[in-house]
Backbone and ligand atoms as CSV (ligand in chain L), in Angstrom:
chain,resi,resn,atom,element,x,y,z
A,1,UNK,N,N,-55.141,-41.287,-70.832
A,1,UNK,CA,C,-53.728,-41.692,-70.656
A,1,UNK,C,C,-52.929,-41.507,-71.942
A,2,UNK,N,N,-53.753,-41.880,-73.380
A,2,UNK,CA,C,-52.585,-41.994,-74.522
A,2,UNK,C,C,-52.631,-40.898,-74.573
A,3,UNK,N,N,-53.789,-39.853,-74.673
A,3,UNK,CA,C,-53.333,-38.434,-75.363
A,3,UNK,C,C,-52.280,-37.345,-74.217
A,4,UNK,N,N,-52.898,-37.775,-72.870
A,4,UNK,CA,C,-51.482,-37.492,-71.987
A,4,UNK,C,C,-50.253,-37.232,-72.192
A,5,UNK,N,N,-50.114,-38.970,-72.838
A,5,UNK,CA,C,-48.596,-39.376,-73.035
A,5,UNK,C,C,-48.006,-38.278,-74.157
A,6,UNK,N,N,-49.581,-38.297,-75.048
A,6,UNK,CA,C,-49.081,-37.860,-76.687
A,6,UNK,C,C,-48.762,-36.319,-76.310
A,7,UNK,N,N,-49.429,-35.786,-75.357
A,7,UNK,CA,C,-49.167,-34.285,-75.458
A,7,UNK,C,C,-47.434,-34.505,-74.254
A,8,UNK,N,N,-47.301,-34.937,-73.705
A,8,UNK,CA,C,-46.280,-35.508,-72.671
A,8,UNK,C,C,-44.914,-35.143,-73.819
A,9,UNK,N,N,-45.348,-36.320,-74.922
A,9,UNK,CA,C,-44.149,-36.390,-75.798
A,9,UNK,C,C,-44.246,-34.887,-76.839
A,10,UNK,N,N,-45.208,-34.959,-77.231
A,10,UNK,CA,C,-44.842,-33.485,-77.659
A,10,UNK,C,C,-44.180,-32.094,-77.406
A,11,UNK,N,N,-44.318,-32.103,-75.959
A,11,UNK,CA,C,-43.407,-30.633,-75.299
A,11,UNK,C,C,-42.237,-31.273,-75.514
A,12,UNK,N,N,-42.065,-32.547,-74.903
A,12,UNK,CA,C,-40.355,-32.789,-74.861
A,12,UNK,C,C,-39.746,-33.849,-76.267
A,13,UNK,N,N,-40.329,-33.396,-76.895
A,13,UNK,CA,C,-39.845,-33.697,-78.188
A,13,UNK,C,C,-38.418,-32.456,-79.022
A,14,UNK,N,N,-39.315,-31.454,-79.119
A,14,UNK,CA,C,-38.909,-30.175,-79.106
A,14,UNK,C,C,-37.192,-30.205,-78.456
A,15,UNK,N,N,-37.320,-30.502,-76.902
A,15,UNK,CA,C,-36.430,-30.199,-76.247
A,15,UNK,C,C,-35.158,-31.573,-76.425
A,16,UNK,N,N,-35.737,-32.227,-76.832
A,16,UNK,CA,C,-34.671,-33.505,-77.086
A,16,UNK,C,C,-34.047,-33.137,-78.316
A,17,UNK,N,N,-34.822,-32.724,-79.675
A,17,UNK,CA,C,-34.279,-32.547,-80.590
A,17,UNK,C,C,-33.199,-31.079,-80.505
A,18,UNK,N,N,-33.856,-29.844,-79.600
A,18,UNK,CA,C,-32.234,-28.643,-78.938
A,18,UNK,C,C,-31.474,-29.408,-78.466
A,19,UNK,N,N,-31.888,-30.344,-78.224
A,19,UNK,CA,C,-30.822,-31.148,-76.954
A,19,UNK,C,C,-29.332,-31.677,-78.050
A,20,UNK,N,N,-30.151,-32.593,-79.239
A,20,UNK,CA,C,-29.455,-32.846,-80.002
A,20,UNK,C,C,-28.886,-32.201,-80.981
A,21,UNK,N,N,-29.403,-31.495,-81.293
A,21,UNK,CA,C,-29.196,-30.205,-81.930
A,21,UNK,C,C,-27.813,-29.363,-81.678
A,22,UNK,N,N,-27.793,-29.403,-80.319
A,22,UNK,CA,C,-26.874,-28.578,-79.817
A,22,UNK,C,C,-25.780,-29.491,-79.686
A,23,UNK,N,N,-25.870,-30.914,-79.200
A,23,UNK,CA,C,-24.700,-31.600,-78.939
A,23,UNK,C,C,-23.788,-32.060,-80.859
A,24,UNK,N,N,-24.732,-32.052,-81.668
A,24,UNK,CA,C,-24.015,-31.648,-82.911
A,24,UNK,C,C,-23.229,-30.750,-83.177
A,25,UNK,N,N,-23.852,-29.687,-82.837
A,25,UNK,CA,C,-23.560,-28.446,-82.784
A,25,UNK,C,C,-21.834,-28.343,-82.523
A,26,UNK,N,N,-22.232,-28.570,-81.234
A,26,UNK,CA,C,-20.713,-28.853,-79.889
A,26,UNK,C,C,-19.809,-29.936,-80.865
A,27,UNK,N,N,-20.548,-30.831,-81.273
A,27,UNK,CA,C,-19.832,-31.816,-81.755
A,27,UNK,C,C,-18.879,-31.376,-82.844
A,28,UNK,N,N,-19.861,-30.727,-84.030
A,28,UNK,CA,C,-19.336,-30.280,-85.036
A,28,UNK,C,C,-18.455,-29.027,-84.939
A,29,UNK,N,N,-18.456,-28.430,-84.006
A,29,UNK,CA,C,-17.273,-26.983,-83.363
A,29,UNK,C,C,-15.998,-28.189,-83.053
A,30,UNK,N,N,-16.045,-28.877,-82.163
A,30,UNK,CA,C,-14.799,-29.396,-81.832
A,30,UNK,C,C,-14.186,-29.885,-83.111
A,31,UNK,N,N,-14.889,-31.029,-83.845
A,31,UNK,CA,C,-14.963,-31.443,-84.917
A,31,UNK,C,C,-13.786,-30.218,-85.801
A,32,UNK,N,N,-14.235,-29.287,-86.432
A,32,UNK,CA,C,-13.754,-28.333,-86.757
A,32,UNK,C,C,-12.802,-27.789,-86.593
A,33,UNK,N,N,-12.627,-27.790,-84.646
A,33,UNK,CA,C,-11.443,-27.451,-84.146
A,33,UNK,C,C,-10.527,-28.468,-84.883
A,34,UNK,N,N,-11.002,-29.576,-84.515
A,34,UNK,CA,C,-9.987,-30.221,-84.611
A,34,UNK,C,C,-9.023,-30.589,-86.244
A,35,UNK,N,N,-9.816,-30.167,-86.736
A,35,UNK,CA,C,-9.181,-30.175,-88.504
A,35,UNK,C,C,-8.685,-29.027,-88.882
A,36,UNK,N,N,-9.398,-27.722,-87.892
A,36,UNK,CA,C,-8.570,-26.658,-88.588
A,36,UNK,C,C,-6.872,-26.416,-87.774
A,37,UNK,N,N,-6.857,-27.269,-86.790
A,37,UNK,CA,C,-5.666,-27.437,-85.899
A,37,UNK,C,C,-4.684,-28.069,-86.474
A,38,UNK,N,N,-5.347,-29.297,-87.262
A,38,UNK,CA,C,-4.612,-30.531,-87.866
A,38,UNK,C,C,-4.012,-29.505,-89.155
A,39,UNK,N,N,-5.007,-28.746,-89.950
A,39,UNK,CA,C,-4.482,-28.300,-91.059
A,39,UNK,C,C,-3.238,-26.983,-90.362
A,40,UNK,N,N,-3.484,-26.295,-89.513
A,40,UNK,CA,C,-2.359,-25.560,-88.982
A,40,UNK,C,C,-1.116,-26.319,-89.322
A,41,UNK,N,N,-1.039,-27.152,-87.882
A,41,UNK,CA,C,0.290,-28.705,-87.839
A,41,UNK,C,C,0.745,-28.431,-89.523
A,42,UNK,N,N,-0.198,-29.018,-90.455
A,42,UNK,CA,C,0.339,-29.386,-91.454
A,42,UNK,C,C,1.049,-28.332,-92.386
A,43,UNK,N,N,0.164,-27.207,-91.943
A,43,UNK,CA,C,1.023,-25.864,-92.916
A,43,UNK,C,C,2.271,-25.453,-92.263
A,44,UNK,N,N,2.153,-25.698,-90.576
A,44,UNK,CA,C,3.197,-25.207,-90.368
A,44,UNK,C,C,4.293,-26.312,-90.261
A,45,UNK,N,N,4.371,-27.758,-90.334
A,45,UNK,CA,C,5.268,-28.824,-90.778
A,45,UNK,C,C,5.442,-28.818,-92.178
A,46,UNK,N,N,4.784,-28.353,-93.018
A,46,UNK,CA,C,4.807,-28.760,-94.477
A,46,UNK,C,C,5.008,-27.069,-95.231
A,47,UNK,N,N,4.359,-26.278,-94.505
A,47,UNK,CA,C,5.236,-24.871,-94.686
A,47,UNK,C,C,6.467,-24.690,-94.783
A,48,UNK,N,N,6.741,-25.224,-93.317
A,48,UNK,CA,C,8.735,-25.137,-92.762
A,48,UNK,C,C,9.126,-26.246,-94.092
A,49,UNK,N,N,9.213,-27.161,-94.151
A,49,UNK,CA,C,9.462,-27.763,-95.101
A,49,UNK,C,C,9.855,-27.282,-96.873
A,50,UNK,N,N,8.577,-26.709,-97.321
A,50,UNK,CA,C,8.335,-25.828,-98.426
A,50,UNK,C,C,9.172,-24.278,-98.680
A,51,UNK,N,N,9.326,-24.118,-97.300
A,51,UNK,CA,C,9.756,-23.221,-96.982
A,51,UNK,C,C,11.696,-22.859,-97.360
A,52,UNK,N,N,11.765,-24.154,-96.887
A,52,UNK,CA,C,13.274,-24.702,-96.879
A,52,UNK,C,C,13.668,-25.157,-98.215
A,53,UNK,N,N,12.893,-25.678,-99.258
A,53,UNK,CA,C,13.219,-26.243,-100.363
A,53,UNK,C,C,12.586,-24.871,-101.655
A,54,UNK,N,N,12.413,-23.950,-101.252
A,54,UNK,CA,C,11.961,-22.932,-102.157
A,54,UNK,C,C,13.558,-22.246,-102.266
A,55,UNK,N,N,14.197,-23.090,-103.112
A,55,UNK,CA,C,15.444,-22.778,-103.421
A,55,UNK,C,C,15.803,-22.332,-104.725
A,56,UNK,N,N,16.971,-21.374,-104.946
A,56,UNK,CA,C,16.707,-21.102,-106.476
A,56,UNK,C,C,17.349,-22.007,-106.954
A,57,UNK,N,N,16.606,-22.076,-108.468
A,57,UNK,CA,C,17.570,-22.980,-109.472
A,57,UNK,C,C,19.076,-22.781,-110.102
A,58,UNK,N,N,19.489,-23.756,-109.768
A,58,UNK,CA,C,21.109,-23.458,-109.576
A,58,UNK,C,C,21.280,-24.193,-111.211
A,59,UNK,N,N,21.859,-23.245,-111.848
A,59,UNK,CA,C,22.473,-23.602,-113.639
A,59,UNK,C,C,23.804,-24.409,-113.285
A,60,UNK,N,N,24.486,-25.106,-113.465
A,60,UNK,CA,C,25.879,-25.514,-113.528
A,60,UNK,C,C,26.766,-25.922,-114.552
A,61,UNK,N,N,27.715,-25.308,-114.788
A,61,UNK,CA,C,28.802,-25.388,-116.163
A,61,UNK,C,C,29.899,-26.679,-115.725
A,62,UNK,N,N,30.226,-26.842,-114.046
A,62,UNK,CA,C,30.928,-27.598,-114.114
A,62,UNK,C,C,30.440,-28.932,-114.348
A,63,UNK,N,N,31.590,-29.666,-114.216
A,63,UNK,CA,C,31.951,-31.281,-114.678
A,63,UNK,C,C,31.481,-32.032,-113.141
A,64,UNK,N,N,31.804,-31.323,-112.248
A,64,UNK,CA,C,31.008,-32.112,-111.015
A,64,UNK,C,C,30.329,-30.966,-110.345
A,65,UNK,N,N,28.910,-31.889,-110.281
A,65,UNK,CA,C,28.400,-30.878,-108.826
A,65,UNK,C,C,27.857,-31.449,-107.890
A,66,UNK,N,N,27.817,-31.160,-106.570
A,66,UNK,CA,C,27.288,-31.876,-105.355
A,66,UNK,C,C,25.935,-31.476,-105.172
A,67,UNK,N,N,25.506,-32.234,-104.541
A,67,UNK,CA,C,24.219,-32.098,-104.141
A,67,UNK,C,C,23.916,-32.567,-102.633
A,68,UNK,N,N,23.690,-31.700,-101.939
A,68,UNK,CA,C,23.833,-31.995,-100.179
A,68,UNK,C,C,22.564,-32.656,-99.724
A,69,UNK,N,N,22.386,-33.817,-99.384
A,69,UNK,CA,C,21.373,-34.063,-98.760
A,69,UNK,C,C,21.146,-32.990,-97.409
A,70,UNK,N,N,20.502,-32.464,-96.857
A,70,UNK,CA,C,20.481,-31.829,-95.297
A,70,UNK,C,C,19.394,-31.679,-94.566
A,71,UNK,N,N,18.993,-31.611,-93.953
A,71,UNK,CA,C,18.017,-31.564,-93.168
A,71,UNK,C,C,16.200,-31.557,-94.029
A,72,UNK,N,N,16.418,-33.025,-94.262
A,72,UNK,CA,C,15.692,-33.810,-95.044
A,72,UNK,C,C,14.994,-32.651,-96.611
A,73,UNK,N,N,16.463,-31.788,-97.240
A,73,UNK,CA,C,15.974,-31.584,-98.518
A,73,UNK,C,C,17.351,-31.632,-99.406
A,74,UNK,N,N,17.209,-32.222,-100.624
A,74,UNK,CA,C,18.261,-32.021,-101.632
A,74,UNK,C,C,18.386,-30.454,-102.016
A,75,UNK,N,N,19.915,-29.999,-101.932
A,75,UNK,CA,C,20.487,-29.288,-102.271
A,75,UNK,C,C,21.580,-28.825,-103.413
A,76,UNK,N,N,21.112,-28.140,-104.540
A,76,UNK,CA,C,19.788,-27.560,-104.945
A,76,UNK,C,C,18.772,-28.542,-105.400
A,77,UNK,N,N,17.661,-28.298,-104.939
A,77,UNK,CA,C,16.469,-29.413,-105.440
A,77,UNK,C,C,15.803,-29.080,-106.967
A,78,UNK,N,N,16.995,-27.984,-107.491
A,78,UNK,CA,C,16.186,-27.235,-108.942
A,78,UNK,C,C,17.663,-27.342,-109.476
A,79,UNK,N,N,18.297,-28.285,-110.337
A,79,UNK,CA,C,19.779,-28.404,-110.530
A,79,UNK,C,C,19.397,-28.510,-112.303
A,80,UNK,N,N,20.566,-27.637,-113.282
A,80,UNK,CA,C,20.847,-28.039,-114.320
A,80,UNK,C,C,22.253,-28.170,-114.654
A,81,UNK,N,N,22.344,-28.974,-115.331
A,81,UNK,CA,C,23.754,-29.519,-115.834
A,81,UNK,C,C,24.030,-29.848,-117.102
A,82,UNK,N,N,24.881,-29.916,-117.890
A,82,UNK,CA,C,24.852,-30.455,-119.513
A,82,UNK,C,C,25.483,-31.725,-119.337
A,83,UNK,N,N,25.472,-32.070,-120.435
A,83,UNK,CA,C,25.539,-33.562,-120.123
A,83,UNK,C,C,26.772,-34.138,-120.127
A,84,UNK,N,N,26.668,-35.137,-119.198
A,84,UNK,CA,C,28.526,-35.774,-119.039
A,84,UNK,C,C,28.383,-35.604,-117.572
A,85,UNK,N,N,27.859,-34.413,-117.246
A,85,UNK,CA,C,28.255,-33.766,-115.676
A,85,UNK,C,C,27.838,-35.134,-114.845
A,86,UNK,N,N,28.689,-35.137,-113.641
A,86,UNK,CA,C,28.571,-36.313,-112.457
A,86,UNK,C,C,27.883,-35.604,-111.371
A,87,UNK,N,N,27.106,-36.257,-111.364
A,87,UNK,CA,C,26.223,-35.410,-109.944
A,87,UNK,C,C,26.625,-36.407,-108.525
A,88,UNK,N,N,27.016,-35.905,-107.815
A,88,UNK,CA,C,27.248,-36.518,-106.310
A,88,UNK,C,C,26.383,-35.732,-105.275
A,89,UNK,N,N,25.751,-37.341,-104.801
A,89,UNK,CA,C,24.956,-36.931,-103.746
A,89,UNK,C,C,25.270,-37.284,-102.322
A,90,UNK,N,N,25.440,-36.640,-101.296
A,90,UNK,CA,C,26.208,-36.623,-100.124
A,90,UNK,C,C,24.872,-36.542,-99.224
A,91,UNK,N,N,24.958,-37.543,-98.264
A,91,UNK,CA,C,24.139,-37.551,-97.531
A,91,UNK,C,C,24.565,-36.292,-96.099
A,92,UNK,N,N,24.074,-35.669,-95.772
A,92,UNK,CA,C,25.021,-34.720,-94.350
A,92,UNK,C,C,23.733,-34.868,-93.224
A,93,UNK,N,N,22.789,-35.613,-93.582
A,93,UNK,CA,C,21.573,-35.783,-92.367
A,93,UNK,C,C,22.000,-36.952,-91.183
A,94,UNK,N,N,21.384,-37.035,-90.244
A,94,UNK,CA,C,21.618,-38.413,-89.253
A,94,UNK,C,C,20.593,-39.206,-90.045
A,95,UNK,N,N,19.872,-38.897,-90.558
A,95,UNK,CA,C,18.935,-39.728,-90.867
A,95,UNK,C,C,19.142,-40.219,-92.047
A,96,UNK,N,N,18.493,-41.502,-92.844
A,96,UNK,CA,C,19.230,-42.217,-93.837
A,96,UNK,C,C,18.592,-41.846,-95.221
A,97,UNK,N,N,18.862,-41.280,-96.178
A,97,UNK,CA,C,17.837,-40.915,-97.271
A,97,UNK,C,C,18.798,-41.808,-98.555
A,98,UNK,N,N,17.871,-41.751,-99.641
A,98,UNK,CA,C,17.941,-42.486,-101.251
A,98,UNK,C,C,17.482,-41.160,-102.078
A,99,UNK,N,N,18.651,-41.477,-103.177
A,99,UNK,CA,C,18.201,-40.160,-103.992
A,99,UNK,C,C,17.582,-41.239,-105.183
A,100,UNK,N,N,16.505,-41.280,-105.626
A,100,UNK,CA,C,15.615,-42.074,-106.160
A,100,UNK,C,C,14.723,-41.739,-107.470
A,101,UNK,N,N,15.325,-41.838,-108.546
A,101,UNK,CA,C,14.394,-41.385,-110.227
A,101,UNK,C,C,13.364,-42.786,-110.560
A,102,UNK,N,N,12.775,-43.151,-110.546
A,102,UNK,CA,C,12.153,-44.724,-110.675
A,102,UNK,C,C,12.518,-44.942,-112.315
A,103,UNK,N,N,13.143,-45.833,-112.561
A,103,UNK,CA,C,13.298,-45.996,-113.859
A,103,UNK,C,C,14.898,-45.533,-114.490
A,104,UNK,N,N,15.577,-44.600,-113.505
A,104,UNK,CA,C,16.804,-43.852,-114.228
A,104,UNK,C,C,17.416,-44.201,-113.425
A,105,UNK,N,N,17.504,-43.554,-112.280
A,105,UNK,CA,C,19.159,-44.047,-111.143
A,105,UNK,C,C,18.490,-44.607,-109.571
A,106,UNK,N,N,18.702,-44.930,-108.985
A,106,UNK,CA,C,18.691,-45.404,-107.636
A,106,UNK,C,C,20.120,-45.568,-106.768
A,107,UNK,N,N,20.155,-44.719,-105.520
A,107,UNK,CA,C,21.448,-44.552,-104.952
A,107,UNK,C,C,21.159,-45.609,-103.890
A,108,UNK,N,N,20.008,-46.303,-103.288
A,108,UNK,CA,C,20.065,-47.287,-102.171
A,108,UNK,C,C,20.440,-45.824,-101.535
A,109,UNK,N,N,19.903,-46.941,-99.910
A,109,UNK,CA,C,19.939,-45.960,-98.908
A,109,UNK,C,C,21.256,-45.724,-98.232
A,110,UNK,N,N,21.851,-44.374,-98.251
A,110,UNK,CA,C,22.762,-43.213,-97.736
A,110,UNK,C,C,22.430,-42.700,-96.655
A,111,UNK,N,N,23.384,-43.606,-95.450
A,111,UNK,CA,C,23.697,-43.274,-94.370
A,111,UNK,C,C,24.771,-41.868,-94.253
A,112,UNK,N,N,24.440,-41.200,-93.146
A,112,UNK,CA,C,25.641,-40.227,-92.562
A,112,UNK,C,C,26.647,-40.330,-93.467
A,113,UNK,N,N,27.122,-39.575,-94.414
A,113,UNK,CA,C,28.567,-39.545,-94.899
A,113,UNK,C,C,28.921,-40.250,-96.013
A,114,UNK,N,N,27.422,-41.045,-96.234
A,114,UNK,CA,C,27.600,-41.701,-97.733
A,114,UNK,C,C,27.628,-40.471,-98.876
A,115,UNK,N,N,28.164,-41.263,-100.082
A,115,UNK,CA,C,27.477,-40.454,-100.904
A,115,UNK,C,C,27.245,-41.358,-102.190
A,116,UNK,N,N,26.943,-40.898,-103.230
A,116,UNK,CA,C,26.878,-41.728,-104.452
A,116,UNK,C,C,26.567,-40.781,-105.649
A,117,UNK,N,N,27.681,-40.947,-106.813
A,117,UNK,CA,C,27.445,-40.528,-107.959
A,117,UNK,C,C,27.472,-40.995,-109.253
A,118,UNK,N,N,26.736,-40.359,-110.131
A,118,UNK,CA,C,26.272,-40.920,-111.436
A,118,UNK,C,C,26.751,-39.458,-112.339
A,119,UNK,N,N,26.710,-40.248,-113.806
A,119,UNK,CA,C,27.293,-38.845,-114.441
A,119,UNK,C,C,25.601,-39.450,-115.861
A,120,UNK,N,N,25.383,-38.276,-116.266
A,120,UNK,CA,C,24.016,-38.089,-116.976
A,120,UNK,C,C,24.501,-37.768,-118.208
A,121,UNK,N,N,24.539,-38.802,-119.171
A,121,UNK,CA,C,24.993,-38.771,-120.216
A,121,UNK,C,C,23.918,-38.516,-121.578
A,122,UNK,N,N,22.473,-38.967,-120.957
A,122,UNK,CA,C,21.329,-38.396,-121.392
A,122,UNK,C,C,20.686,-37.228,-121.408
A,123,UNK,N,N,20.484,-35.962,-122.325
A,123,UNK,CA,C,19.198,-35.288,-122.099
A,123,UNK,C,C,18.649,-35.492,-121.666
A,124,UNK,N,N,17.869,-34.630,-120.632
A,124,UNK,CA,C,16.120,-34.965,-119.781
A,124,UNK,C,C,15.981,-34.406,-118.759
A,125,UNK,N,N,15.000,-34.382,-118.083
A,125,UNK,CA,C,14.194,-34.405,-116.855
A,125,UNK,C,C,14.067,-35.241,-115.810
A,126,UNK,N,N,15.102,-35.096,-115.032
A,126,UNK,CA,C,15.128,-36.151,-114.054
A,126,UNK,C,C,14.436,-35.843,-112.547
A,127,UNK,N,N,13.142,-36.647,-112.441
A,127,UNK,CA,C,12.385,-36.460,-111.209
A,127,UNK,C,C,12.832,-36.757,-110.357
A,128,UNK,N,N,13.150,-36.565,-108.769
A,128,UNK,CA,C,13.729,-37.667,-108.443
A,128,UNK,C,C,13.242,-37.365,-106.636
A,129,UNK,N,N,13.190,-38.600,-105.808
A,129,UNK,CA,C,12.664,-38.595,-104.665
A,129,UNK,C,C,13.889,-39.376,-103.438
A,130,UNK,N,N,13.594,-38.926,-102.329
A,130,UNK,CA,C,13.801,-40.113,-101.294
A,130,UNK,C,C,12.970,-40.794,-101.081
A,131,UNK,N,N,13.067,-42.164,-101.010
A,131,UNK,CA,C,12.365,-43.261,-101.195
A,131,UNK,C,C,11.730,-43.519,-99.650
A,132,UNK,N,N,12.787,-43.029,-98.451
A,132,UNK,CA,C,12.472,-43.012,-97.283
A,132,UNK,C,C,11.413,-42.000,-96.880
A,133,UNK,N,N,11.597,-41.040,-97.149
A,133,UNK,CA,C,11.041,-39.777,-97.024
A,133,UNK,C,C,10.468,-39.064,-98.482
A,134,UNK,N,N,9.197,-39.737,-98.768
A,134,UNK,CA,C,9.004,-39.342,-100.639
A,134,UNK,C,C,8.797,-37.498,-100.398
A,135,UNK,N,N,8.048,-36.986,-99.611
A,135,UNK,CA,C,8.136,-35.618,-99.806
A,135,UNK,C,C,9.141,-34.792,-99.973
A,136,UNK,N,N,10.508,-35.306,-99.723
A,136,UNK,CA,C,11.355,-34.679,-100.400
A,136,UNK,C,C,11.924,-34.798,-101.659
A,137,UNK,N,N,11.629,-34.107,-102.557
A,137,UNK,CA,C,11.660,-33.943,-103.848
A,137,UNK,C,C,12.468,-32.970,-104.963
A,138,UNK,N,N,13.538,-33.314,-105.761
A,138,UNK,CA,C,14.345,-32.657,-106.541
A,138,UNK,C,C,14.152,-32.823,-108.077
A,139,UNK,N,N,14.793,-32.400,-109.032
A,139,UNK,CA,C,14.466,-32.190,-110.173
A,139,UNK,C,C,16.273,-32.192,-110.973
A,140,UNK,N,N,16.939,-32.957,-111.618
A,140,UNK,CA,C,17.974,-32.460,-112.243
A,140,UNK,C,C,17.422,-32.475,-113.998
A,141,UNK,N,N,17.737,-31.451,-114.767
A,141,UNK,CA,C,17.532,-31.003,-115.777
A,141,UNK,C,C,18.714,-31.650,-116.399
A,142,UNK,N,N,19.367,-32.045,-117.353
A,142,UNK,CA,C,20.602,-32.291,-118.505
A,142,UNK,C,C,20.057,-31.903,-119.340
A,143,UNK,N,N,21.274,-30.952,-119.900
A,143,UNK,CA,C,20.735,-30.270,-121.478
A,143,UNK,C,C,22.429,-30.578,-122.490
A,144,UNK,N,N,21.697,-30.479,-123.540
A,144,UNK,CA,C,22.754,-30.578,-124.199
A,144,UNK,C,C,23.654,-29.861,-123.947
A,145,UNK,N,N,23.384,-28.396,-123.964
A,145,UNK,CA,C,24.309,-26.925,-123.688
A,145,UNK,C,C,23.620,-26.390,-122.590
A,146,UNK,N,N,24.593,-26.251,-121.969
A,146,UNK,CA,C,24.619,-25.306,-120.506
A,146,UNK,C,C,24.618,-23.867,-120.755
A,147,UNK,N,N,23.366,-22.951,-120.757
A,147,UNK,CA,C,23.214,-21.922,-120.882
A,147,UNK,C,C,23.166,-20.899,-119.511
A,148,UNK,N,N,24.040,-20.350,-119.440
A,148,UNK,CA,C,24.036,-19.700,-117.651
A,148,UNK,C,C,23.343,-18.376,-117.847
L,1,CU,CU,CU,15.111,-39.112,-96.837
């Protein structure tokens, strides 16, 4: 009877472990599917995105320049200015965004048609985010002299 059993379990040992084998297998294909799908989504949401904010860097001599919020990216998101200049930021989205430096300016959140400006009386590098939406991301430069 035991060596029965023992040879019993031995053929279908084999076949339990293809069995499992394969449902890994299956498992790990979907598995796969399913991340290389997710990473699609993301290139092509975060592509279009990237896509839209691969803007050139805009130099500016004047005393004011706008900056368009729009369809969730600051416009230009690559801005230089010399210093004094007032930057106004105009919201033109339905949706509500903050133009946001942590430490330098904070506009609070800009509904439809808001706007809010600051004038940069400092040299520097100004990082700056929506606080609602952090992936959208801009950069204003102040230089002493505005070199075009
Ligand atoms: Cu936003």
């Amino acid at each position: 009877m035991t060596k029965k059993k023992r040879k019993h379990d031995k053929r279908r040992k084999p076949l339990i472990k293809g069995r499992t084998l394969r449902r890994w297998l299956v498992g790990g294909a979907v598995l796969a599917g399913v991340v290389a799908l997710s990473a699609v989504c993301i290139t092509a949401f975060g592509g279009g995105n990237a896509a839209d904010s691969q803007q050139e860097p805009v130099i500016s001599d004047e005393a004011q320049v706008t900056v368009d919020i729009q369809g969730f990216t600051f416009g230009p998101d690559d801005l230089t200015v010399g210093v004094g200049t007032e930057i106004v930021w105009e919201n033109r989205d339905d949706a509500p965004h903050t133009a946001t430096a942590e430490g330098a300016f904070d506009s609070g959140q800009l509904e439809r048609g808001d706007s809010y400006s600051l004038s940069f009386d400092e040299p520097g590098t100004y990082e700056y985010i929506c606080t609602i939406h952090p992936y959208m991301t801009a950069t204003i430069v102040v230089t002493e002299v505005v070199e075009q």
